[in-house]
N, C-alpha and C positions, 0 to 999 in steps of 0.2 A: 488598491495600489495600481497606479497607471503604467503600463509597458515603459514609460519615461523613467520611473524611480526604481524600476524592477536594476537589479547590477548585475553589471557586464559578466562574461568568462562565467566557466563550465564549473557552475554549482548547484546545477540539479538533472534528476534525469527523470524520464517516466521507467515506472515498475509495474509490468502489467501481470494482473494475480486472477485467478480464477473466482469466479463464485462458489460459493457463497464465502472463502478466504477474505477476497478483498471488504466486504460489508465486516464481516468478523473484526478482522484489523480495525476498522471505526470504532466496534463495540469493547474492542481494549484485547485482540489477539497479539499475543506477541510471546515468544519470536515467529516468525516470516519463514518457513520453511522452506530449502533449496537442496538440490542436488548438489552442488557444486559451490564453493569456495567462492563472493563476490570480495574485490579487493576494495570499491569504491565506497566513500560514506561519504554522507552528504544529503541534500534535502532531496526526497523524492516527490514525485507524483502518483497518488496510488490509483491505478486504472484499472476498470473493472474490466476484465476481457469477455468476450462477445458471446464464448458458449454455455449454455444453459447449465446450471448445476446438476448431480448425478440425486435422482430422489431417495437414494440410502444416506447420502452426504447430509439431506436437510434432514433425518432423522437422530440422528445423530446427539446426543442432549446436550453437549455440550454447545455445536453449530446451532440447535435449535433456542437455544437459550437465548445466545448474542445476536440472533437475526430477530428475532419476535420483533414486533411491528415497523419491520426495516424493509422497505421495498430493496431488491435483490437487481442493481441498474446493470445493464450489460451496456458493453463498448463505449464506455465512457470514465471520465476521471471524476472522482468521487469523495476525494481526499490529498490529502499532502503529508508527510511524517518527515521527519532527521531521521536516516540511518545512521547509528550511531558505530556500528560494528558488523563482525560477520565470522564465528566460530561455527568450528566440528563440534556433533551434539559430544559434551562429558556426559552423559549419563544422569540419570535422575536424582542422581546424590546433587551435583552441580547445577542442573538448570531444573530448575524443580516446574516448571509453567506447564499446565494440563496440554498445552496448545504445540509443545515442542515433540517434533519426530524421532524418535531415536534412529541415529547413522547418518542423521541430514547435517548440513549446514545451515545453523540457526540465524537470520538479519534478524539484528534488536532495531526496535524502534523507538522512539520518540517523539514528543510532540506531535503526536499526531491530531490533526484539527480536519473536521468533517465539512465536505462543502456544502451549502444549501440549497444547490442544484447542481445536478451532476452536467459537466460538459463532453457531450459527444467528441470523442476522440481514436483516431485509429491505432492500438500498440504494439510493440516488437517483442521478439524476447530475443536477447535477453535484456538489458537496459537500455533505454532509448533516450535520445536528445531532444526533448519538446521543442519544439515550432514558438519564436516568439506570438504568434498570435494565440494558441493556445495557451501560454503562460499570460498571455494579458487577459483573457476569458477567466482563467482558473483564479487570478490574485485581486481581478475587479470584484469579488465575491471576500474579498479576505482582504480589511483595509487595515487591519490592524497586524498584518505580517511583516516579519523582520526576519529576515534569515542572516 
């Protein structure tokens, strides 16, 4: 997709996620764990933020499962999903996903499609407005996207 067909106005943002989270999310983590209530949905950028993961974190069987033979990319975007949503955890009766926090605010995802090379990129938190060059980098990798 060329920055020409990319559309106009504010329909996506970057979401920058820690490692090894953000790789997880590729390998089908979901929901998106957060302190705090996001109001916005819509297509994201999933960016892998820059510091190194905690080595109890990769231990972990379920984090060690969904990363196996996934190189772990720092400071870079990595991925794209649809947030579709963004609830208070119900409790395990309700959001039954191995991957969900109890007491957080769950993002559900979607459609999430994996890049095939990750693009160096600098993130914010909380959500951040991509750079159209960045977005012409990110969707030259992904011709077959429609948002």
């Amino acid at each position: 997709m060329s920055l020409a067909t990319l559309p106009e106005g504010d329909w996506i943002r970057g979401i920058t996620i820690r490692q090894p989270w953000a790789t997880c999310i590729l390998a089908g983590k979901n929901p998106e764990n957060r302190p705090v209530h996001w109001p916005w949905e819509g297509w994201v950028l999933i960016h892998a933020g820059k510091k190194k993961p905690e080595p109890a974190v990769l231990r972990d069987p379920l984090v060690a499962t969904a990363i196996r033979s996934r190189e772990l990319h720092l400071g870079a975007v990595i991925g794209v999903a649809r947030l579709t949503g963004c609830h208070p955890d119900q409790g395990p009766e309700q959001c039954t996903s191995p991957w969900a926090e109890r007491g957080a605010h769950h993002l559900v995802l979607a459609d999430v499609q994996e890049l095939p090379l990750p693009v160096p990129a600098t993130g914010a938190l909380p959500a951040w407005k991509p750079k159209p060059e960045l977005l012409a980098q990110v969707f030259q990798q992904l011709p077959d996207f429609r948002p």
